[in-house]
N, C-alpha and C positions, 0 to 999 in steps of 0.2 A: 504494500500500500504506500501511496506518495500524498505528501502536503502540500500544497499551491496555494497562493492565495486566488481567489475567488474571481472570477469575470464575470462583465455584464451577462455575457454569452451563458452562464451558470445558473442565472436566475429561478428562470423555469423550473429545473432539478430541485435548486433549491429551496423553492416554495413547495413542491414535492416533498421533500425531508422532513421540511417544518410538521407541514399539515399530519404526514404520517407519525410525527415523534407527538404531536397534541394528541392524535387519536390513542396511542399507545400511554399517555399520560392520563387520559381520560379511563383507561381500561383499567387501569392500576390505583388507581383511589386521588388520583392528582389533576381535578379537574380545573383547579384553579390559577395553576400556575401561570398558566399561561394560554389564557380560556380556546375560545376560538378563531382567535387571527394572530395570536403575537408569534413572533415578528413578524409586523408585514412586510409588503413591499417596500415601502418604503424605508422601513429600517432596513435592510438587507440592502437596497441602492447605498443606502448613505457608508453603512459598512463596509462596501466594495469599492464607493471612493477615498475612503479613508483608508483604505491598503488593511484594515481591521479584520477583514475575512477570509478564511482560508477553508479547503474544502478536500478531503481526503478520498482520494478515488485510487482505483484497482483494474490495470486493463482497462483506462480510461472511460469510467466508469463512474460516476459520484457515488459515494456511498453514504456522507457524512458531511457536517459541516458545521464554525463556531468562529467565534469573533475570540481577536486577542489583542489585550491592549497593552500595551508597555507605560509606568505609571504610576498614579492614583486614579482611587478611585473616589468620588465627594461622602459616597454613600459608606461607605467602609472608615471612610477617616473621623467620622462621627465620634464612633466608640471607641473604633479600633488605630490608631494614628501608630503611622510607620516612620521610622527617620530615614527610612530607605526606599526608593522604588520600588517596583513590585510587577507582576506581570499579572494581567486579570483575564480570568475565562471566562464567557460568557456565550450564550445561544447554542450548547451543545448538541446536537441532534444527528441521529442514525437513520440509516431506514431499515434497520434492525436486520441486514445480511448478513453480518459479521460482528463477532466478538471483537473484547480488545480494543474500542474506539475511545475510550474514555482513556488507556493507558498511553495509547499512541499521540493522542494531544498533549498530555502533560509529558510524557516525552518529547515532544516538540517545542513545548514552552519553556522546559526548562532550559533547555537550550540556549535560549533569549534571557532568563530571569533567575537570579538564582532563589527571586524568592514569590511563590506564587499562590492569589487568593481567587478563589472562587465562592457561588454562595448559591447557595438551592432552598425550594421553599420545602415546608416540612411535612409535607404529604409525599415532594420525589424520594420515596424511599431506594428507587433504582442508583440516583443519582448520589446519594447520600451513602448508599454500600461501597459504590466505585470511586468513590472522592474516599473514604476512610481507607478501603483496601491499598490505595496508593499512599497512603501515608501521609494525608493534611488532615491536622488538627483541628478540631469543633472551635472557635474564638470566640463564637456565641451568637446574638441575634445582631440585627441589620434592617434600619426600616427605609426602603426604598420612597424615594418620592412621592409617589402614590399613596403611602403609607402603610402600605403591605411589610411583612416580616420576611424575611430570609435567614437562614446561616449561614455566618462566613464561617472558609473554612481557611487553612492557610496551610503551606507548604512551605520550609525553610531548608534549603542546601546546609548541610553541614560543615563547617570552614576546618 
């Protein structure tokens, strides 16, 4: 499997991914996360011009795809304030033909950041197994703009 960032030309697939990773969020008790449109288009254009999205395909294939920012993040510095930058994951999503997608981005991130947050709502229990099983720490809760809750979770390179 290969990382690329994202093109306009990816769109399509990409709103594919999305819709199939709500439908699969919905099946598993996580209806809320990210109800019925998020991301939309529009997020996902803006993504792609900010060089923010990247999309994992196999046999030129999409299979997966998630934004990464290099950074801060406004909503995480709340509670959680870093003296250091940070890499942040966000809009994870599969179209569930392959394992291992969740390991493969944070392998790619770290690459970029030696220290990395991400944050899930608390019904993605899918989400929440694969962020611990890699080894980022619970930091606690996170309320997004909206005023919705999340967890952050964080990952730090050992020095």
């Amino acid at each position: 499997m290969n990382i690329r960032n994202a093109r306009v030309s990816d769109l399509n697939r990409m709103l594919e991914i999305y819709s199939i990773a709500r439908d699969y969020m919905k099946a598993n008790g996580n209806a809320n996360q990210w109800g019925d449109s998020y991301p939309d288009k529009r997020i996902i254009i803006k993504d792609i011009e900010d060089k923010i999205s990247y999309v994992i395909e196999k046999n030129g294939v999409i299979l997966a795809c998630f934004a990464f920012i290099k950074g801060y993040e406004n909503n995480y510095e709340l509670e959680f304030t870093s003296d250091m930058e940070y890499g942040v994951i966000h809009r994870v999503a599969s179209d569930g033909s392959v394992s291992g997608v969740a390991r493969q981005i944070v392998s790619f991130a770290k690459e970029k950041s030696r220290i990395l947050r991400i944050d899930t709502h608390k019904d993605n229990k899918t989400m929440q197994r694969a962020i611990e099983s890699l080894g980022f720490n619970r930091l606690g809760i996170i309320y997004l703009d909206d005023g919705t809750q999340r967890i952050l979770y964080e990952l730090k390179e050992e020095i």
